[in-house]
C-alpha positions, 0 to 999 in steps of 0.5 A: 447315774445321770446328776439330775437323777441323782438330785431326785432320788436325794429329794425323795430321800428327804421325804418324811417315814416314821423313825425316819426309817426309810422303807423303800429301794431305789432302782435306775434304769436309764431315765426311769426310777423305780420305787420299791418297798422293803418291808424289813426296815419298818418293822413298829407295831405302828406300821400296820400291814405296810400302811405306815411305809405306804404313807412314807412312800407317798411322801416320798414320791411327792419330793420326787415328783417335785424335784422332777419338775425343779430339774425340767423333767417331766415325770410320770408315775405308774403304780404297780400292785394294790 
């Protein structure tokens, strides 16, 4: 894996989830992160139809897209599913 790859999924790691439960999967395929979710690792009552994990992932992906920047990449996100 590609160390600037690396550093931004670690970014995105870091991101804020409730209990720090950290409801996501990365998946790297040359130079493109996907992001997914994994509902069985937020399982609080708090986490109402995935809402909590969502939120989570959009911290997530904030990091991410900050450390993008920081690494001198450009990146662009595409959300899949509503």
């Amino acid at each position: 894996m590609n160390e600037h790859i690396r550093k931004i999924i670690e970014a995105g790691i870091r991101a804020p989830s409730g209990d720090n439960c950290q409801p996501w999967r990365f998946q790297v395929a040359e130079n493109r992160i996907d992001l997914f979710n994994v509902p069985d690792r937020d399982t609080s009552l708090y986490n109402y139809r995935q809402r909590a994990s969502l939120v989570a992932h959009g911290a997530c992906i904030e990091n991410m897209m900050i450390a993008t920047s920081v690494h001198g990449y450009q990146a662009k996100l595409t959300f899949l599913g509503s």
